[in-house]
C-alpha positions in Angstrom: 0.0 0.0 0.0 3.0 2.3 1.1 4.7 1.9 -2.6 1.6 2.2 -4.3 1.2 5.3 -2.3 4.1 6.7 -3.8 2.7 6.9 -7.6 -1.1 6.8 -6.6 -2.0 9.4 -4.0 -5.1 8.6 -2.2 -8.2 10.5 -3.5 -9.4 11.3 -0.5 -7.4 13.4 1.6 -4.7 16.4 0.6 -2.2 14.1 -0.2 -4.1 13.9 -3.6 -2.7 17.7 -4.3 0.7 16.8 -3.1 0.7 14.0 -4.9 -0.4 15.4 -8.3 1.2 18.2 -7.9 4.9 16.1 -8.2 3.8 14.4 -10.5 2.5 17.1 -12.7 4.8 19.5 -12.2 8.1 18.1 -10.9 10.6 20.5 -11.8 8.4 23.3 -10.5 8.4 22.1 -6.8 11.0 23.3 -4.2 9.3 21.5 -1.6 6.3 19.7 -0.3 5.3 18.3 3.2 2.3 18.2 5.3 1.2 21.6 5.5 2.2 23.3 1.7 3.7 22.8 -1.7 6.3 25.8 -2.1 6.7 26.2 -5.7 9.4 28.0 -8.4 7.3 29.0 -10.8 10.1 31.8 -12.2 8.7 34.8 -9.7 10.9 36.7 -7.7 10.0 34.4 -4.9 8.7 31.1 -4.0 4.6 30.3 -4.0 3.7 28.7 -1.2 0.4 27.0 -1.5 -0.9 25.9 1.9 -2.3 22.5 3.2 -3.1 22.4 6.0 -6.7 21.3 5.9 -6.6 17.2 5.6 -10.4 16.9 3.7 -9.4 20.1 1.4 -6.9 19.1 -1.9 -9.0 15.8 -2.3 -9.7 14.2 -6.0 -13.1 15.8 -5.3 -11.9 18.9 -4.5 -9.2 20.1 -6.7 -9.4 17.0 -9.4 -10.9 19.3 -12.1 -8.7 22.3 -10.9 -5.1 20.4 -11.7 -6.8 18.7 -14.9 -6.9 22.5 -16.2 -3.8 23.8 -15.2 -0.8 22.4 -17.7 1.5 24.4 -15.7 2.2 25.4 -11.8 2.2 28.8 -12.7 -1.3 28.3 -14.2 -2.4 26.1 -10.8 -0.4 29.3 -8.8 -2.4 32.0 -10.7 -5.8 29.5 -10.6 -5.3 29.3 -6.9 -4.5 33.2 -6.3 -7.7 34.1 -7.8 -9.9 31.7 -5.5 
């Protein structure tokens, strides 16, 4: 379950977001841990994208949202603008 894990976040908590969010956009993540994925998305600083809700990033949540954004800095701006 633990390796599976690695490649297939589950959908139903906010490791869904981290997960996709690596997967997605690898070489735009600085770093990712419980609470936020910091991203470089070219900016004068980093874009820290909070997580620190456990039911909010699920499949169900932000599925549709990463399935739209090619890019982090289109997830970045996407996310800015609520």
């Amino acid at each position: 379950e633990i390796v599976r894990a690695m490649t297939e976040p589950p959908h139903d908590t906010r490791a869904f977001f981290r997960g996709r969010c690596l997967a997605l956009y690898p070489q735009q993540v600085a770093a990712a841990s419980w609470d936020s994925v910091i991203f470089d998305v070219g900016r004068d600083s980093l874009q820290r994208v909070p997580t620190l809700e456990p039911l909010r990033g699920t499949r169900a949540h932000v599925g549709e949202l990463l399935a739209r954004c090619p890019t982090a800095l289109d997830l970045v701006d996407a996310l800015a603008k609520g």
